[in-house]
C-alpha atoms as one frame of an Amber mdcrd trajectory, in Angstrom:
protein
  -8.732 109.795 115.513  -5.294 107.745 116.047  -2.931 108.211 118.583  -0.783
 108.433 120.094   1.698 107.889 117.195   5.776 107.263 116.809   7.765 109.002
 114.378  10.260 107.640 112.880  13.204 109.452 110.437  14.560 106.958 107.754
  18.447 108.139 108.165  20.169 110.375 110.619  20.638 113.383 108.003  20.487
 116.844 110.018  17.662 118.213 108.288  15.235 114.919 109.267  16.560 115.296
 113.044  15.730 118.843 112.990  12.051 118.078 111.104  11.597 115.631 113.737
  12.326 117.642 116.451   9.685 120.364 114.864   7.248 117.544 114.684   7.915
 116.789 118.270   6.981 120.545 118.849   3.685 120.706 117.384   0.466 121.292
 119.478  -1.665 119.220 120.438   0.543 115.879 119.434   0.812 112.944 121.053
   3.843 110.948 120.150   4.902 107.487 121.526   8.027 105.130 121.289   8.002
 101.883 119.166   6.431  99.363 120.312   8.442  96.308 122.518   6.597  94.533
 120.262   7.353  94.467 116.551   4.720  92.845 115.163   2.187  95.160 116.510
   1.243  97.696 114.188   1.325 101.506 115.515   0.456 104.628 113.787   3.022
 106.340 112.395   4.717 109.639 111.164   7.321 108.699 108.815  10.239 111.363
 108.094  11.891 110.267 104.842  14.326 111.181 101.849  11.075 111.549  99.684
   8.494 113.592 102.188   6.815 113.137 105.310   3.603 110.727 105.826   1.177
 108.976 108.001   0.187 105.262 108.247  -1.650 102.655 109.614  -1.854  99.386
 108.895  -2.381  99.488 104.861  -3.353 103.063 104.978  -0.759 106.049 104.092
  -1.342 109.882 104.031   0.416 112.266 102.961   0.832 116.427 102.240   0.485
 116.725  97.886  -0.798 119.953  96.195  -1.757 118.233  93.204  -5.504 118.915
  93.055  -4.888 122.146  93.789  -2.246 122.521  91.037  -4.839 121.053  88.670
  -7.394 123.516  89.459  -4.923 126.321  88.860  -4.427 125.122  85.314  -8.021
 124.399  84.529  -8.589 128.434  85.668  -5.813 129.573  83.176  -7.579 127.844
  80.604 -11.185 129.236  81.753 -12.825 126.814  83.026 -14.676 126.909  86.183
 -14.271 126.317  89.847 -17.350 125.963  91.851 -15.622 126.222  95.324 -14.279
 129.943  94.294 -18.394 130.474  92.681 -19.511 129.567  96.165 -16.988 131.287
  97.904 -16.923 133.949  95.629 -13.796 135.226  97.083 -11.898 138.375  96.278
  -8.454 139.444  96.384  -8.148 140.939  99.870 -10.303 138.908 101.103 -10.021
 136.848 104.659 -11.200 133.564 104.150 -11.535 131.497 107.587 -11.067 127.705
 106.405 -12.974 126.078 109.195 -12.354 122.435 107.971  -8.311 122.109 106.708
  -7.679 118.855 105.795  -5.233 117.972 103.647  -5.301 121.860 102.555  -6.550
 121.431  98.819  -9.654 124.069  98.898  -7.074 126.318 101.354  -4.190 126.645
  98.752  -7.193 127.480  96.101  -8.711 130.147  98.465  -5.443 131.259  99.438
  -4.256 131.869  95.191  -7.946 133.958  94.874  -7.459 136.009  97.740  -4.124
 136.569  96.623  -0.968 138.737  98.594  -3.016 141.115 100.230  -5.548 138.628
 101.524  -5.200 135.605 103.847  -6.648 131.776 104.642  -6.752 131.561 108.155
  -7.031 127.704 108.250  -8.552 125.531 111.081  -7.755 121.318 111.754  -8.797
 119.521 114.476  -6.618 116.972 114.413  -3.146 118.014 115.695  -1.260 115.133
 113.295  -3.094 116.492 109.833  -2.634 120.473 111.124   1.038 119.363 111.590
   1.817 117.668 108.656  -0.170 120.350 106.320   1.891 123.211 108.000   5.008
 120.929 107.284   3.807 120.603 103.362   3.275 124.180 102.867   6.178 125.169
 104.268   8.442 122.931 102.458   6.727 120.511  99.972   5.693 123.408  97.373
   8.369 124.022  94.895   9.030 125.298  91.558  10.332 122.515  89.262  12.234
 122.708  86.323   9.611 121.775  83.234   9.050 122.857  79.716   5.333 124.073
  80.340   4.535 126.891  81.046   1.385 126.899  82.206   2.621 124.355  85.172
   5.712 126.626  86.411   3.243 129.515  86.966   0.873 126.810  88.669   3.423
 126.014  91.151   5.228 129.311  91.496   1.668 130.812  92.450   1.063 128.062
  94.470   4.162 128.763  96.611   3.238 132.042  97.142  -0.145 131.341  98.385
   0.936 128.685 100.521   2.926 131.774 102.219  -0.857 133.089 102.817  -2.055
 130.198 104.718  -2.134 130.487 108.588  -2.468 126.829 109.668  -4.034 126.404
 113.646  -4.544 123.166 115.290  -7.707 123.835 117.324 -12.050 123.202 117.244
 -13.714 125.588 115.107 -16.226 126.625 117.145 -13.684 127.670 120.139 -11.807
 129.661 117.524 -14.626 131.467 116.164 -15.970 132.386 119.779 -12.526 134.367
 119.813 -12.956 136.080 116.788 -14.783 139.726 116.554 -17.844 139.976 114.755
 -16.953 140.755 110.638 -13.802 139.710 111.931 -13.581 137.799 108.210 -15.174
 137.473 104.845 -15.950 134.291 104.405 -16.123 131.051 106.414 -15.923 127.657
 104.818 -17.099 123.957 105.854 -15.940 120.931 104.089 -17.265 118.225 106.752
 -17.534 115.927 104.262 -13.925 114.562 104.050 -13.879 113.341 107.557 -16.270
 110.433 106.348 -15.049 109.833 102.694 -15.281 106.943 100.785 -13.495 108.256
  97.959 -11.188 105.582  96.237  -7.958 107.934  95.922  -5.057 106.838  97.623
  -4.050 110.864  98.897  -8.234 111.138 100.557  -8.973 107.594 101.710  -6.950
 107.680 104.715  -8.682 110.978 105.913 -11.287 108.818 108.022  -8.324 107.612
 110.340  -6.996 110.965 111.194 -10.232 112.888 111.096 -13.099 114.214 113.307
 -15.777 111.966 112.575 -18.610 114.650 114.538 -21.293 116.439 112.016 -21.363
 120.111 111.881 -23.456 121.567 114.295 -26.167 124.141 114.393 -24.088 126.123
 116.987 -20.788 126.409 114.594 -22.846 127.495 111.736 -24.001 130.566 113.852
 -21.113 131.542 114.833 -19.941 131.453 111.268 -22.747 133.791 110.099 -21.334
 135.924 113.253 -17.664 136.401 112.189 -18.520 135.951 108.628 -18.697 139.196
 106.668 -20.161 138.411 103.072 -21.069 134.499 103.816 -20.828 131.095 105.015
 -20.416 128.201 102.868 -20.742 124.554 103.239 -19.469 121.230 100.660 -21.743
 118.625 101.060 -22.744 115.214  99.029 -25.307 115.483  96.351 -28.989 115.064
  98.282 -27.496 115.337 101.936 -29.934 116.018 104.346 -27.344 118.646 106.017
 -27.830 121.647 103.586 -31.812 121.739 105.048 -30.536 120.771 108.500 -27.990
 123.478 109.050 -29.824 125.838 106.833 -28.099 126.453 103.859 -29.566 127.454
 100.909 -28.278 125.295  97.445 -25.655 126.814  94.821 -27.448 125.776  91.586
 -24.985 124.421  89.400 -22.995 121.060  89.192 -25.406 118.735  87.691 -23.048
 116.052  87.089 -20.828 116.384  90.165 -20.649 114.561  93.494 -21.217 117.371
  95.716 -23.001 120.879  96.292 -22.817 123.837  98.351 -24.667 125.587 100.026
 -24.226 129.039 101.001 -25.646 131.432 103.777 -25.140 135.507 103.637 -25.674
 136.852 107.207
């Protein structure tokens, strides 16, 4: 994980001074001043006209709910979604989001378990946690187009957004907090901390990530404060599924990944 990092706002309008100063807030967060030296390269939280994002060297990272609005449309138009099959959420449902990153799977869990229910959402990393909670608090709006089908997309995305309860903090430590039941479902997605997908929004992940494998000990306290089950998103053939014990959602023959899925 990189840090500590600088932050920088690209003009002195109010409302990046004020963003910056909430930045500067955040748990967890360590920032640093430039460095003396300019060539040296630093990480970076960039506040600009046209969002917030991280770099480092070539890599950039930023807070866009475009998968998510994607999946929306493709479950107007009936297609599937195998992370709401595994998770087989409900609306009232808690759904404890163990593994944030840049949110995608949240916002998704957050639309199924709709106004009643809520994504309590988990990141390790104090910079991602940050600039997620920044993105769903601001970065979500309604835009002005002909279809449709895409203003209810991101109308209902800005609502769930509303349902997502972002924490900086280790799983495991947060779970040991939590009463037993204390939600319906709890949901690993490990697998983005060591991507080597070619998209310009997930590559970055790796630098910002925790790199550690899920361990045994997590998993059981899922299946503790997990009320219906415990799901995990793994590659195709990974040895984790039989490792952590997780059984295989059948399913998905021509996709990347699986998941597996636990009921305590």
């Amino acid at each position: 994980m990189l840090e500590p990092v600088r932050i920088t706002v690209s003009s002195q309008d109010p409302r990046h001074l004020a963003k910056k100063e909430w930045f500067l807030s955040q748990p967890g967060c360590q920032w640093s001043p430039a460095a003396a030296d300019p060539s040296l390269t630093q990480p970076c939280l960039s506040i600009t006209s046209k969002g917030v994002y991280l770099s480092y060297q070539d890599e950039r990272l930023s807070f866009h709910p475009s998968m998510a609005l994607l999946r929306l449309m493709n479950l107007y138009r009936g297609l599937p979604d195998r992370y709401l099959e595994a998770t087989a959420l409900q609306k009232g449902d808690v759904l404890l989001d163990a593994t944030l990153g840049l949110g995608t799977d949240a916002l998704v869990g957050a639309w199924a378990v709709g106004k009643v229910g809520k994504v309590v959402a988990i990141e390790r990393s104090p910079y991602l946690a940050a600039i997620v909670k920044d993105g769903l608090l601001h970065e979500i709006q309604v835009p002005r187009v002909k279809n449709p089908e895409k203003r209810r997309a991101w109308a209902e995305l800005k609502q769930a957004a509303v349902n997502i309860e972002v924490h900086f903090d280790d799983h495991f430590r947060f779970m040991q907090n939590l009463p037993s039941s204390g939600v319906d479902v709890v949901y690993f997605d490990p697998m983005f901390r060591r991507t080597q997908d070619k998209s310009s929004s997930i590559k970055p992940l790796h630098l910002w990530g925790n790199p550690e494998k899920l361990s045994p000990d997590a998993v059981r306290e899922a299946c503790r404060v997990a009320r219906k089950r415990v799901v995990l998103k793994e590659r195709k053939e990974s040895t984790e599924f039989v490792r952590l014990g997780f059984e295989i959602m059948p399913g998905g023959r021509y996709s990347t990944v699986d998941y597996g899925i636990i009921k305590p």
